[in-house]
Backbone bond lengths (Angstrom), bond angles and torsions (degrees), N, CA, C in turn:
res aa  C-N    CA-C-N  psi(-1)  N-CA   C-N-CA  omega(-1)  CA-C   N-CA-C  phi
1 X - - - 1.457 - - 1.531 110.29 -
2 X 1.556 112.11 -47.78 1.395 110.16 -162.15 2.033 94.68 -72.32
3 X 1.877 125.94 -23.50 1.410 107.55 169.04 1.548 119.53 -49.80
4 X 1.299 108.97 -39.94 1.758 116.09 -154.55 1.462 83.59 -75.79
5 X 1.131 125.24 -35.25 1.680 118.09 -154.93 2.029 98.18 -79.35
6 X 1.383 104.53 -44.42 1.340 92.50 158.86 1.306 141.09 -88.93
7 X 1.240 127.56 11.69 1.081 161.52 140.04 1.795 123.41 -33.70
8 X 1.515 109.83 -33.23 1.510 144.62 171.33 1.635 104.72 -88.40
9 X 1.069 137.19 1.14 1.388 144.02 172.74 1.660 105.93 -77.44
10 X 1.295 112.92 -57.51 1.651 116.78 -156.12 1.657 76.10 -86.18
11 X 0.789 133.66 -15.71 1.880 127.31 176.15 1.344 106.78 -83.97
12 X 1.250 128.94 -24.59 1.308 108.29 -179.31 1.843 104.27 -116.01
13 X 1.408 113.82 -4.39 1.726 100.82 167.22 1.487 101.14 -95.08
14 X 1.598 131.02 0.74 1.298 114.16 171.01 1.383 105.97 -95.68
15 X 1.145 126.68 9.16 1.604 130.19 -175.64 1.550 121.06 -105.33
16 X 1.498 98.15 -25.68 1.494 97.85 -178.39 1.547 90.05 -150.92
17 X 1.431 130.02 39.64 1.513 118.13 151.72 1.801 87.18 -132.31
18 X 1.296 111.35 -90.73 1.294 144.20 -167.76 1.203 91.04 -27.98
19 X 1.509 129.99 -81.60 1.437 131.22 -157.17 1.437 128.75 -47.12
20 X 1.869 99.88 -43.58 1.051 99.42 -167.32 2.019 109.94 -87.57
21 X 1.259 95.85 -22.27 1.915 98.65 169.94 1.585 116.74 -59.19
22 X 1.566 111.57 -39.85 1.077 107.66 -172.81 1.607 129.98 -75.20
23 X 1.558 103.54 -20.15 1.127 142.78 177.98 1.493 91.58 -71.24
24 X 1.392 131.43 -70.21 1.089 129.92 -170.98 1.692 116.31 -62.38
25 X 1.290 109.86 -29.95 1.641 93.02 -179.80 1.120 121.25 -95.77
26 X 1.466 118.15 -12.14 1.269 140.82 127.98 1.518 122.21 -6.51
27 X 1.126 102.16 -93.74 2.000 109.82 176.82 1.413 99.60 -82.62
28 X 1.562 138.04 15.07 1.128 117.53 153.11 1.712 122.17 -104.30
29 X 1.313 107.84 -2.67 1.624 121.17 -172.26 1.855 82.84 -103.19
30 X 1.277 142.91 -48.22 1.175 148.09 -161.47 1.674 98.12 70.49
31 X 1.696 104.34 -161.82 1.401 132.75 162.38 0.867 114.79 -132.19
32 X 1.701 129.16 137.28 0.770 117.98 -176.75 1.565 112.88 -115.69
33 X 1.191 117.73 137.22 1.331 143.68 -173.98 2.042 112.35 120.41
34 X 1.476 100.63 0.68 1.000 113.80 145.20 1.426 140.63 -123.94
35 X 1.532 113.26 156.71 1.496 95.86 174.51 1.372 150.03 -56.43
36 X 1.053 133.85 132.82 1.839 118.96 -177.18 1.387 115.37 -40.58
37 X 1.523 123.08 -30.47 1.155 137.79 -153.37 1.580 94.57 -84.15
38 X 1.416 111.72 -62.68 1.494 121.16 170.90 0.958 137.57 -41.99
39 X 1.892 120.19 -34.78 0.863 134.54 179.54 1.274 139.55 -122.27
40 X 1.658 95.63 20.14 1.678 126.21 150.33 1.246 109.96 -73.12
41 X 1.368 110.82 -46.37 1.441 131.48 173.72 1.805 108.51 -31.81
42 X 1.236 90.26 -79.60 1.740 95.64 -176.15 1.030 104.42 -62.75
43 X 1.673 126.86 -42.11 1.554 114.74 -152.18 2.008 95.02 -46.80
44 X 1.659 94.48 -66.09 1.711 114.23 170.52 1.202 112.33 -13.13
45 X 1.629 109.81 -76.31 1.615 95.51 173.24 1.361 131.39 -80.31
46 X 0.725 121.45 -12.56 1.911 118.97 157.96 1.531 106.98 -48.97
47 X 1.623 131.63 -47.51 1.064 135.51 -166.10 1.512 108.16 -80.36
48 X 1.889 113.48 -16.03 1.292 101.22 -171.98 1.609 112.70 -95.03
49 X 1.344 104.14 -15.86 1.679 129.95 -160.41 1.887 79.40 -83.81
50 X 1.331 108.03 -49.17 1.996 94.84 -171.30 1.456 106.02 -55.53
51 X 1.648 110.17 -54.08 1.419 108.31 169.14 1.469 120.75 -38.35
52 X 1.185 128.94 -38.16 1.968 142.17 -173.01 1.852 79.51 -57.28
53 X 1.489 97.13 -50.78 1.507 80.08 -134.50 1.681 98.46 -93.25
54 X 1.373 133.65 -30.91 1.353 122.80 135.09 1.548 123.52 -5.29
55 X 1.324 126.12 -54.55 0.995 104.34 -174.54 1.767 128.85 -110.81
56 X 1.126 82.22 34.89 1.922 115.11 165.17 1.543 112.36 -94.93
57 X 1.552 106.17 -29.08 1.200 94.43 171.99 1.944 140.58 -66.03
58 X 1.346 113.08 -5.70 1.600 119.04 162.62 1.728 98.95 -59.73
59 X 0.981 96.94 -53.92 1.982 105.69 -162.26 1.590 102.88 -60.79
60 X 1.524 113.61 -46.95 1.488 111.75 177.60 1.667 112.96 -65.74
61 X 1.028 140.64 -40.66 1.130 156.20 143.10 1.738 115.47 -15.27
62 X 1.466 105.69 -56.47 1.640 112.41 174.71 1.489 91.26 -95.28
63 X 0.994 155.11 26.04 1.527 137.77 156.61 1.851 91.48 -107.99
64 X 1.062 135.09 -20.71 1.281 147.53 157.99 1.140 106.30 -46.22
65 X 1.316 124.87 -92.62 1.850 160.60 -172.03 2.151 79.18 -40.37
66 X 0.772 132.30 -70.82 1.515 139.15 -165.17 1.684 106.67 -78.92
67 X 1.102 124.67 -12.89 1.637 116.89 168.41 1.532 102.58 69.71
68 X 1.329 118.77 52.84 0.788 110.82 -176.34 1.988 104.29 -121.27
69 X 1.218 112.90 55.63 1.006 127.61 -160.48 1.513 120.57 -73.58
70 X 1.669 99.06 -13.96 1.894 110.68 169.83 1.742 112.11 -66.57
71 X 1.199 116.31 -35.20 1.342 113.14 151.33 1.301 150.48 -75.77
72 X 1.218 120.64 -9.87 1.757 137.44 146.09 1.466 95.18 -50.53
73 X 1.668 114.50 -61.30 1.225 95.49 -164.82 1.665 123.81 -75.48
74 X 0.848 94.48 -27.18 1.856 109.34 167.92 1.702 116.29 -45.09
75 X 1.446 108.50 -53.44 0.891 130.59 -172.33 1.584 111.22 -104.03
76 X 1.297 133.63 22.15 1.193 136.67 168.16 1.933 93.96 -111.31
77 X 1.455 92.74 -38.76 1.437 86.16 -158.54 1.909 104.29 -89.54
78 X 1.079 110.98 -0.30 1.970 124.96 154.50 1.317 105.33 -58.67
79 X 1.403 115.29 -40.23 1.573 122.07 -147.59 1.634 101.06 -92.99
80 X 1.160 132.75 -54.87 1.472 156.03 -171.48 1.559 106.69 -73.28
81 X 1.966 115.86 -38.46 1.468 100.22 160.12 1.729 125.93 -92.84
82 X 1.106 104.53 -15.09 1.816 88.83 153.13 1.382 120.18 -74.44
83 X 1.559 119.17 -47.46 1.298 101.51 170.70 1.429 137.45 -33.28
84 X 1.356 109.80 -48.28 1.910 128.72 176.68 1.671 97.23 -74.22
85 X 1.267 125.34 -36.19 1.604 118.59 159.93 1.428 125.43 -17.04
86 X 1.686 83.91 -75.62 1.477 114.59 -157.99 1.710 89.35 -65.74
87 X 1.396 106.22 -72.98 1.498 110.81 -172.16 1.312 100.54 -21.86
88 X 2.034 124.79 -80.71 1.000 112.78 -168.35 1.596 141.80 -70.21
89 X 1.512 104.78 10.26 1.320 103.54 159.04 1.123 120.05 -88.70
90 X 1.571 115.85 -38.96 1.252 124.56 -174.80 1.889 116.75 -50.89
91 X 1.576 95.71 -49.97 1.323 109.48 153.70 1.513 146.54 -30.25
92 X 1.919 110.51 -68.57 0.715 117.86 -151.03 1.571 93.46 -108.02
93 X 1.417 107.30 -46.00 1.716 108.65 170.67 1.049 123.38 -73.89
94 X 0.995 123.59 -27.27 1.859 123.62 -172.30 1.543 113.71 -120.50
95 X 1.202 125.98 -3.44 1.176 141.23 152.77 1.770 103.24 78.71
96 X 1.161 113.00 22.02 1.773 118.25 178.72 1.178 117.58 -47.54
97 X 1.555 110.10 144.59 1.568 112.41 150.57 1.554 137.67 -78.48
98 X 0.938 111.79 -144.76 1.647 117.94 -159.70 1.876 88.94 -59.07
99 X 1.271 109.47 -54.96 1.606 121.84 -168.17 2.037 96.08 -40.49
100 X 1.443 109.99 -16.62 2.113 84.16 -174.01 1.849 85.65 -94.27
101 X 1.299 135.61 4.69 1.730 106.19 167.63 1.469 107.31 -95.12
102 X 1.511 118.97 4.28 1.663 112.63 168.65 1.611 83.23 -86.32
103 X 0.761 142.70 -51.78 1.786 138.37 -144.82 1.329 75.74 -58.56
104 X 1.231 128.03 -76.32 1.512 153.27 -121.26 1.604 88.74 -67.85
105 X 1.594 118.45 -42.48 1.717 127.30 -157.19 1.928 86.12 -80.97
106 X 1.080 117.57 -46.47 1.955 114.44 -178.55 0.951 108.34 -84.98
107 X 1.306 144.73 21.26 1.602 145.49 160.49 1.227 83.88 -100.11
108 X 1.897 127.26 -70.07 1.375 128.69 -161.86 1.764 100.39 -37.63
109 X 1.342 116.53 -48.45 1.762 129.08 -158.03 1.145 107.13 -67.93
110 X 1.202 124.91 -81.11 1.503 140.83 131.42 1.856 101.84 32.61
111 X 1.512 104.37 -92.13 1.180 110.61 -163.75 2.297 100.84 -71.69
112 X 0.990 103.39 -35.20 1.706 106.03 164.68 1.809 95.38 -41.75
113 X 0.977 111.97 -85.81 1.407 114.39 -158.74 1.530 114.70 -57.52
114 X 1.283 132.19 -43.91 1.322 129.55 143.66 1.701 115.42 -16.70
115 X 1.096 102.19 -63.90 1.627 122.02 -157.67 1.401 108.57 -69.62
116 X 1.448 117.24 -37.63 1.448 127.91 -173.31 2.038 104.77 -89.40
117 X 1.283 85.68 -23.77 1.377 75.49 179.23 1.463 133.77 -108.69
């Protein structure tokens, strides 16, 4: 009990310290060879997909604490083949930019937090 309970720590300094600085120096340094516009875009969702997946971490933690390690892998390996999915459609069929590896990181999260919980 007392892991899961600290477990809610890296969830709440990535929510209201971490997230929002990184986010900010992020779309304020930009990239260059992309647009600011574009790459507020991802920075944003990259930062929201960590949050997805931040807060899977209590549940991964008690599937830890319980040895219950056939579902990490179950559910790691759900998570890692949509991700390479998405990427490679986004990629190869639809010809996307930087914006399909944020998709790709909140599909990856997405199905983490589902899975763990």
């Amino acid at each position: 009990a007392a892991m899961v309970l600290l477990s809610w720590i890296p969830v709440l300094l990535a929510g209201f310290v971490i997230g929002p600085v990184s986010v900010g120096v992020l779309t304020y340094f930009g990239y260059e060879g992309v647009s600011s516009d574009d790459f507020n875009s991802v920075a944003i969702w990259f930062a929201i997909a960590s949050g997805i997946e931040l807060l899977a971490e209590p549940a991964f933690n008690v599937i830890l604490a319980y040895s219950r390690l056939y579902v990490k892998a179950g559910v790691e390996a759900v998570g890692v083949s949509l991700k390479g999915i998405v990427i490679y459609a986004g990629v190869v069929w639809l010809g996307a930019g930087p914006e399909i590896y944020a998709l790709a990181q909140l599909v990856y999260s997405g199905a983490i937090l589902a899975g763990y919980y």
